[in-house]
C-alpha positions as CSV (number, residue, x, y, z in Angstrom):
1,X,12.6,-124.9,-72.7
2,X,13.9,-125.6,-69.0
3,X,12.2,-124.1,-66.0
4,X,13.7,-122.3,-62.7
5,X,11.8,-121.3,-59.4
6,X,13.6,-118.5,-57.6
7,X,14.9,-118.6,-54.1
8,X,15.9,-116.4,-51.8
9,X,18.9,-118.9,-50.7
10,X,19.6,-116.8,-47.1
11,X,15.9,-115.4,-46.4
12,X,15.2,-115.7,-42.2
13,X,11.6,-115.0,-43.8
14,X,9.7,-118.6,-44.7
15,X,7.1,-116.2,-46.7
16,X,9.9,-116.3,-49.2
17,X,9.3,-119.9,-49.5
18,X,5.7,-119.5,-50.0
19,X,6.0,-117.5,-53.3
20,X,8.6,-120.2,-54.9
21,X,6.2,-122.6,-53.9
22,X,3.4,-121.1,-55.4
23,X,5.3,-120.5,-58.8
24,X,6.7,-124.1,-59.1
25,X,2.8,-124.9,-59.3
26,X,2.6,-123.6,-63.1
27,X,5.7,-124.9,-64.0
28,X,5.6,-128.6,-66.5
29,X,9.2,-128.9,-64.4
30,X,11.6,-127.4,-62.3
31,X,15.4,-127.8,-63.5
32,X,16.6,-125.1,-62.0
33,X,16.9,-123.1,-58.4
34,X,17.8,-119.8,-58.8
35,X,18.7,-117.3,-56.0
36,X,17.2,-114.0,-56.9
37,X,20.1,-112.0,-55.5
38,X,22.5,-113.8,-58.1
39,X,20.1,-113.3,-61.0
40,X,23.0,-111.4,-63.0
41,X,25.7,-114.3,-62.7
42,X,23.5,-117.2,-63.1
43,X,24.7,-119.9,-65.9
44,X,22.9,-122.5,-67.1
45,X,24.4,-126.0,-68.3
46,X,24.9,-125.7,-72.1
47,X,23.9,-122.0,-72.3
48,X,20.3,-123.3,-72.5
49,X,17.3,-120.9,-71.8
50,X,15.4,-120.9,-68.6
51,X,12.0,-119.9,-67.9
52,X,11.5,-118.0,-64.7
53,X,8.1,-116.7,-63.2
54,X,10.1,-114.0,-61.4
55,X,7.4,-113.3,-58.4
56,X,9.5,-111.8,-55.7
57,X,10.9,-109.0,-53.8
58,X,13.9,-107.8,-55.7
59,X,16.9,-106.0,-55.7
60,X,18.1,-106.0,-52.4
61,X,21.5,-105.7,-53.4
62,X,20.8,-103.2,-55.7
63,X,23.2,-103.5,-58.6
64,X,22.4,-107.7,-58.8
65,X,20.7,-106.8,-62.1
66,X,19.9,-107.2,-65.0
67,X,19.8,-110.9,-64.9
68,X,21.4,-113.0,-66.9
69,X,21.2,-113.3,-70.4
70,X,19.8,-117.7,-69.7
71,X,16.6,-116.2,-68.3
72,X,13.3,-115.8,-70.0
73,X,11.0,-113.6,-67.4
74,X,7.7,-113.9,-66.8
75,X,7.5,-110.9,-64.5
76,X,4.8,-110.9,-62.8
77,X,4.4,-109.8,-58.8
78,X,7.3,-107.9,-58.9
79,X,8.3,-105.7,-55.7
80,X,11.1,-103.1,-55.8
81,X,11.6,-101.2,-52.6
82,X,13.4,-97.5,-52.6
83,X,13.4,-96.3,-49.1
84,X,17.2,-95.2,-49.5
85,X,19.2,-94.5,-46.2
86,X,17.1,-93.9,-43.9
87,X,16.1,-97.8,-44.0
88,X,18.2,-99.6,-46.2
89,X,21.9,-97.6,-45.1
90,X,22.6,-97.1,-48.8
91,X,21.7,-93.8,-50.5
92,X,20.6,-95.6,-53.5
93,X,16.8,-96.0,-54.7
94,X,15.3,-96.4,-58.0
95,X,18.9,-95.5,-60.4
96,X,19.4,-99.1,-60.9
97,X,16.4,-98.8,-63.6
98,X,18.6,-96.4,-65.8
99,X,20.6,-97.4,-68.9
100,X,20.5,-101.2,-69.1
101,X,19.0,-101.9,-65.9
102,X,15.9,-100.3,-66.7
103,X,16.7,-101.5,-70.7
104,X,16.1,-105.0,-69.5
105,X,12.7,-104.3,-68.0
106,X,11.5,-102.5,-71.1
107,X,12.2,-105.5,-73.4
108,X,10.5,-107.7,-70.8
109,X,7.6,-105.5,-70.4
110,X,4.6,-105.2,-69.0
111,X,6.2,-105.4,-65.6
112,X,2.9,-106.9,-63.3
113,X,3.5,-105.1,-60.0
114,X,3.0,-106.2,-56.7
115,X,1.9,-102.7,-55.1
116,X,1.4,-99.3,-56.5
117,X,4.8,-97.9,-55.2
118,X,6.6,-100.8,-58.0
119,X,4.1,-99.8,-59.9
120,X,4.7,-95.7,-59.8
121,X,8.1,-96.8,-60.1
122,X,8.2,-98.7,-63.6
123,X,6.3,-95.6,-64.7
124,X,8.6,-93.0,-63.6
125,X,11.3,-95.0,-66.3
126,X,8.9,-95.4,-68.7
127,X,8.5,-99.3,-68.5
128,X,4.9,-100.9,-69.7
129,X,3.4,-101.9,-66.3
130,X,0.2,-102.9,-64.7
131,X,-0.9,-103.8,-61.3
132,X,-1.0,-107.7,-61.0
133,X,-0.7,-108.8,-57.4
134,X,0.6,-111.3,-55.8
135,X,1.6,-115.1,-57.0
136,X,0.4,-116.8,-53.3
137,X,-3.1,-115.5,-54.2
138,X,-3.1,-118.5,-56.5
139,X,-2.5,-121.1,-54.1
140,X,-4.8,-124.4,-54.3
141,X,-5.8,-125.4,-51.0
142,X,-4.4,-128.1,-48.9
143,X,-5.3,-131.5,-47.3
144,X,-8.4,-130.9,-45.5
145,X,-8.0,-132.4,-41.9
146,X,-10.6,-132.5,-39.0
147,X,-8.2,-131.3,-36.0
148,X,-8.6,-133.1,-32.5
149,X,-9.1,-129.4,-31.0
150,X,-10.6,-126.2,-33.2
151,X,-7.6,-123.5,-32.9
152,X,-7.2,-120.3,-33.8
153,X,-3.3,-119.2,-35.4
154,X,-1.6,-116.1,-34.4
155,X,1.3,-115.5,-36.7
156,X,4.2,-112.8,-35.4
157,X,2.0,-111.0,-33.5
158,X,2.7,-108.3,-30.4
159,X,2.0,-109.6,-27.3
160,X,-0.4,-107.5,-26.1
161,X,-2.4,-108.8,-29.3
162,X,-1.4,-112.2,-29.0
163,X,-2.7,-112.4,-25.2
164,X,-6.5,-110.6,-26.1
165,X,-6.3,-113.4,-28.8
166,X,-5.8,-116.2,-26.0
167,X,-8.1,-114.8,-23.7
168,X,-10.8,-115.0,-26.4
169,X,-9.6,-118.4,-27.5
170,X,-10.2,-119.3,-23.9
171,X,-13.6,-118.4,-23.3
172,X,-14.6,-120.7,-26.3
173,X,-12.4,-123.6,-25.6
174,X,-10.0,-123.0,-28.8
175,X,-6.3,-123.6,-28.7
176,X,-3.9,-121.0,-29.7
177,X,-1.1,-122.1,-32.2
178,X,1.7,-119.7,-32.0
179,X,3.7,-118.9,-35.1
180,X,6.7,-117.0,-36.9
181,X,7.3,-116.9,-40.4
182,X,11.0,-115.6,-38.9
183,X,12.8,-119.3,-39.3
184,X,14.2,-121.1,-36.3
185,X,16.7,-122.7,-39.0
186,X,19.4,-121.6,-41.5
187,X,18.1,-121.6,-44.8
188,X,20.8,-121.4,-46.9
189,X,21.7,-125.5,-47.1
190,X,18.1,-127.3,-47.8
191,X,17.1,-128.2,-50.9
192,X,14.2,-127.2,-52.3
193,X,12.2,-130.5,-51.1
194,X,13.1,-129.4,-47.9
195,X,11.6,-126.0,-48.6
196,X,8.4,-127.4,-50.1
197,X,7.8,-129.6,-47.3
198,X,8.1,-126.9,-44.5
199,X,5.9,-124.5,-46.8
200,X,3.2,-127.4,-46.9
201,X,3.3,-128.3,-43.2
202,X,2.9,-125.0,-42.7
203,X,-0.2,-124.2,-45.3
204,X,-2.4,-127.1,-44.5
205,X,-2.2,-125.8,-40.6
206,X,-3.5,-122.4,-42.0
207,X,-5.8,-124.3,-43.8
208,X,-7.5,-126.3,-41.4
209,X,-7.2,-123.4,-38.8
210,X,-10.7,-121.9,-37.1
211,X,-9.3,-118.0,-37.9
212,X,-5.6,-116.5,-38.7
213,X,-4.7,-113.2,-37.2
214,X,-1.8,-111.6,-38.0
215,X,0.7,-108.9,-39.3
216,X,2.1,-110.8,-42.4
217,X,1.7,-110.0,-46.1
218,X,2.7,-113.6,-47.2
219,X,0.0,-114.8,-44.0
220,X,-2.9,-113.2,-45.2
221,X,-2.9,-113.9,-48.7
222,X,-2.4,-117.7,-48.9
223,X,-5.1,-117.4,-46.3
224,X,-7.3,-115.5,-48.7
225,X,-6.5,-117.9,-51.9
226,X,-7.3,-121.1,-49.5
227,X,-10.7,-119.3,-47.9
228,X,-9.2,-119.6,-44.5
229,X,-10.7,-117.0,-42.6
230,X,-8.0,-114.3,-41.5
231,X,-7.8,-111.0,-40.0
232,X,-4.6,-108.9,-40.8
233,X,-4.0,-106.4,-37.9
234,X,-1.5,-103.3,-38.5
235,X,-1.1,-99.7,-37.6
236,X,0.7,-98.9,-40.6
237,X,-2.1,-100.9,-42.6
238,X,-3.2,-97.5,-44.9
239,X,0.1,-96.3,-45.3
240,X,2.3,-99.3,-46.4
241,X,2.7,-100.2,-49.8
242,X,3.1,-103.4,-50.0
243,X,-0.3,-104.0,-48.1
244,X,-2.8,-101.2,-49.9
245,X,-3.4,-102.9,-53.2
246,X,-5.3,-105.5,-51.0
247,X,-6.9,-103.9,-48.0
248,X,-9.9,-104.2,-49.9
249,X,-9.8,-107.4,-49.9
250,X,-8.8,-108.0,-46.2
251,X,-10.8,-107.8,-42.5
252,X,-8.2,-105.0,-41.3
253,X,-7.6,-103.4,-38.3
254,X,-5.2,-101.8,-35.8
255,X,-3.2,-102.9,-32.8
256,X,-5.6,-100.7,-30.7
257,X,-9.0,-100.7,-32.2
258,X,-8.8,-104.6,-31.6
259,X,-7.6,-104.6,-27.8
260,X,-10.6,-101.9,-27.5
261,X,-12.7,-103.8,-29.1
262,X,-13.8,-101.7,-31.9
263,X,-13.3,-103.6,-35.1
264,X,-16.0,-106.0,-35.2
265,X,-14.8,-109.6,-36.2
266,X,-15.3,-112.2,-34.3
267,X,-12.1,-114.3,-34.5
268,X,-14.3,-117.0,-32.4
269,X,-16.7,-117.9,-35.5
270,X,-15.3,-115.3,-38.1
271,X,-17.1,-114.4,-41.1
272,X,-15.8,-116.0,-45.0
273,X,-13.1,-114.0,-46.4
274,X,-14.5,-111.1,-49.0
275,X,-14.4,-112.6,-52.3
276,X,-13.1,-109.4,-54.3
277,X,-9.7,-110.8,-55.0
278,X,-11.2,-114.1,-57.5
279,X,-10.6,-111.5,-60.1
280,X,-7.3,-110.9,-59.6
281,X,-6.5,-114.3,-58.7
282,X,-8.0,-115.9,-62.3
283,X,-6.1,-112.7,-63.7
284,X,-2.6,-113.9,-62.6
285,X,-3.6,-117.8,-63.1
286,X,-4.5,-117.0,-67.3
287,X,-1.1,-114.6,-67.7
288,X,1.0,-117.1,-66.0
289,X,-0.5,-120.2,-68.1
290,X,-0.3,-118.8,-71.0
291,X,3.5,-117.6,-70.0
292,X,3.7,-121.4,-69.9
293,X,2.0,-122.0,-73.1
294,X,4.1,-119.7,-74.9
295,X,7.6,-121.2,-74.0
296,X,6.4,-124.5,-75.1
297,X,5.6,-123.6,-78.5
298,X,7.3,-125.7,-81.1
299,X,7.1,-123.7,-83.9
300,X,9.7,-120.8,-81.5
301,X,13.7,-121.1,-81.6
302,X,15.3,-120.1,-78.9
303,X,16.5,-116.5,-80.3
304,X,12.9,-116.3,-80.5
305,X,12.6,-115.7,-76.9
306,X,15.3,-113.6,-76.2
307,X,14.0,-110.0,-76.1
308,X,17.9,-108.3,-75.3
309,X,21.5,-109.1,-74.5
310,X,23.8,-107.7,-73.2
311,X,27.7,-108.9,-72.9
312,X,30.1,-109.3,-69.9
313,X,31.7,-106.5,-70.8
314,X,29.0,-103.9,-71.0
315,X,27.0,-105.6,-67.7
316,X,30.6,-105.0,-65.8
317,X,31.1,-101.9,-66.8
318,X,26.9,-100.8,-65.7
319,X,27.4,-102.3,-62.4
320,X,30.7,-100.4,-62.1
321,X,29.3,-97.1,-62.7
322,X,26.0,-97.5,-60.6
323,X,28.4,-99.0,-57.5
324,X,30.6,-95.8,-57.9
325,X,27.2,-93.4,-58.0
326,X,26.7,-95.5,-55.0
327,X,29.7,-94.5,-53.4
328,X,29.8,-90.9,-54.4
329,X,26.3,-90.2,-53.2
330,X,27.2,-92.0,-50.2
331,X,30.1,-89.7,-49.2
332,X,28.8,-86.8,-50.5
333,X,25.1,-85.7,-51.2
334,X,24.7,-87.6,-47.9
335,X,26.6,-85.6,-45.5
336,X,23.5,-83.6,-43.9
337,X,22.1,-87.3,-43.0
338,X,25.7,-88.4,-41.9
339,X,26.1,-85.4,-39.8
340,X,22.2,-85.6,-38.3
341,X,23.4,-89.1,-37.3
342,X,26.3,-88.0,-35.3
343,X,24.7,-85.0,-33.5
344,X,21.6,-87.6,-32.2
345,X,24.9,-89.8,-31.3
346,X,26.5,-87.6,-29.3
347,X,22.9,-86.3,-27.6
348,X,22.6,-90.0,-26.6
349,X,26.1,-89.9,-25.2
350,X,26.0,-87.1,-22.8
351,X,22.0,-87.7,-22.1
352,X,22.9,-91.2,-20.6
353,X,25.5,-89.8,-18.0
354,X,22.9,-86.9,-17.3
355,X,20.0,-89.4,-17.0
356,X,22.1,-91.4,-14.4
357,X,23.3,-88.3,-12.4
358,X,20.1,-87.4,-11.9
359,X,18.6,-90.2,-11.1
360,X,21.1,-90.7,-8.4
361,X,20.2,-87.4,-6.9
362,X,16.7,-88.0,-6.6
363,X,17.3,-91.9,-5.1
C-alpha cells in the first residue's frame, strides 16, 4: 500500500499545514501529496491504492467529491461547514451528501467528526459517525530549548488584546512574540519539506513559549497536545462549532472579560493545561494506528480495500446535477436574499450623500 498526506495546496492559513503535518507522523511513508480540493480527479501512477488519513476541513468547493476511486480513507477529524449564502455566497449546504456523495461516506463509515455540527450532519444522511476530534491533538512535542529571554506568544490577536498582553509581559520582564498563522508567502509552489519545516519552526517556538494566547483552533490544540500552557480568547467561544467539542478542555475567555480582568489566568506564570483531552488524544492515536495496521496486512488484495466505485461517467454526471441544483437554487429560491442585498445597497447609496450633506451643514 502507498501513503498520501493531504494539502491544501492554496491555504493563506499555515494551521492547514499543521494537520498534514501531524498525519504524516503515522504514516510508514509518504508517496503522495494530495490537495484536498482535487480529491475527485486525483490519479495515482499505475492505478495503485493510496492510503489517506483524511483529517481536514473539506468541501469547500462543494461538488470536489467523492474522491477518487485510488484513495483508501481513514476519515477521521473530518469538518464539513454548511453556512450557505449568507457566508460562503453559494446557496448550497449539506446536498452534496445525497446520492453518491453521501454513498461514498456510508461505505467509508464511521465518519470521526471534528465538531458536533459534522457530526449532526453525517447523521441527518444516515452515515455511521462518532465524535473523534482533532488530528494536531496528537502532536509529539518538539526540541526543548532554554530561550535567551522567557516570552509569551500572541497569535492573531485584536489589538486591544494584544496590547493588555504587552503591558503584562512588561511588568514581568517577558518578551512578546507576535504571530499570524495568516502566511506572509504564497503557498501554492513549496514542497512539502518546505511545509514541514515552517510547521516545525513554528511548533518548537509554541513549545518552548512561557504561555500562548490566542484566537486559533489549530493554536490551541497543538498547544494542548505539547502541554504548552495556552489561553484561547473568543467572544463567539460557546457558539462556534468548530471550538465547543473542546472548550472543556481549554482556559477560555472573551475579548472583554480579559481587558476587565475578570477571567483569572495568569498568562505571567499560567497554570498546566487541563488534562481532559489524553483520552481523546490516545483515542485518535489507536484508530489511526491500527488504520495503519490494517493497510499493511499481507494476507488483503487490493479489491479488498475498496469499499465502492464509482465510474467517470456516473461521477460526471453527479457533479452535473448537484452544480445545476446549485445554479437553480441560486437564481431562484434565493431571490428574497438577492433582493435584501440590493435594498441594504441602495440604503448605503443614498445614506452616504445624506451623511455628507449633513455633515456639511453642521461644520
Amino acid at each position: 500500500m502507498k501513503y498520501g498526506i493531504l494539502i491544501h495546496k492554496y491555504s493563506h492559513n499555515i494551521g492547514d499545514d499543521i494537520q498534514s503535518y501531524a498525519t504524516s507522523l503515522f504514516l510508514p511513508s509518504i508517496d503522495y501529496i494530495v490537495d484536498r480540493e482535487e480529491l475527485d480527479t486525483f490519479k495515482s501512477k499505475n492505478d495503485e491504492l493510496v492510503a489517506i488519513i483524511m483529517n481536514a476541513w473539506f468541501l469547500w468547493k462543494k461538488w470536489n467529491w467523492p474522491p477518487s476511486n485510488f484513495i483508501i480513507p481513514k476519515l477521521t477529524g473530518v469538518h464539513v461547514a454548511s453556512w450557505g449564502i449568507d457566508k460562503w455566497g453559494s446557496p448550497l449546504k449539506d446536498e452534496f451528501m445525497e446520492g453518491i456523495g453521501g454513498e461514498w461516506l456510508k461505505a467509508y463509515s464511521p465518519v470521526g467528526c471534528r465538531d458536533n455540527n459534522t457530526l449532526e450532519i453525517c447523521k441527518k444522511y444516515e452515515i455511521e459517525s462518532y465524535l473523534s476530534g482533532c488530528i494536531t491533538l496528537t502532536l509529539p512535542k518538539q526540541k526543548i530549548v532554554t530561550p535567551k529571554k522567557e516570552y509569551i506568544c500572541v497569535v492573531d490577536l485584536p489589538y486591544l488584546i494584544e496590547r493588555k498582553v504587552r503591558k503584562i509581559a512588561k511588568k514581568k520582564n517577558l518578551e512578546v512574540k507576535v504571530i499570524s498563522h495568516d502566511l506572509d508567502y504564497d503557498s501554492d509552489e513549496l514542497t512539502w519539506e518546505e511545509r514541514k519545516k515552517h510547521v516545525e519552526d513554528l511548533l518548537t517556538i509554541y513549545q518552548n513559549a512561557k504561555c500562548v494566547v490566542t484566537i486559533r483552533l489549530h493554536v490551541a490544540l497543538p498547544c494542548l497536545a505539547m502541554e504548552t500552557p495556552v489561553l484561547c480568547i473568543r467572544d463567539d467561544i460557546k457558539e462556534n462549532d468548530r471550538f465547543s467539542p473542546y472548550n472543556q478542555y481549554l482556559y477560555c475567555t472573551t475579548g472583554n472579560e480579559f481587558l476587565k480582568g475578570k477571567y483569572k489566568y495568569d498568562i505571567s506564570n499560567p497554570p498546566k493545561n487541563k488534562e481532559d483531552y489524553k483520552k481523546m488524544r490516545q483515542d485518535i492515536i489507536d484508530n489511526v494506528t491500527q488504520f495503519i495496521k490494517y493497510t499493511q496486512n499481507e494476507n488483503m488484495k487490493d479489491e479488498d480495500y475498496v469499499k465502492i466505485q464509482y465510474t467517470e461517467d456516473e461521477k460526471n454526471k453527479w457533479q452535473t446535477k448537484l452544480m445545476k441544483y446549485t445554479l437553480n437554487k441560486w437564481l431562484f429560491d434565493n431571490r428574497e436574499y438577492t433582493e435584501e442585498l440590493k435594498r441594504q445597497s441602495f440604503e448605503n447609496k443614498v445614506k452616504s450623500p445624506i451623511k455628507r450633506f449633513i455633515k456639511k451643514i453642521l461644520n
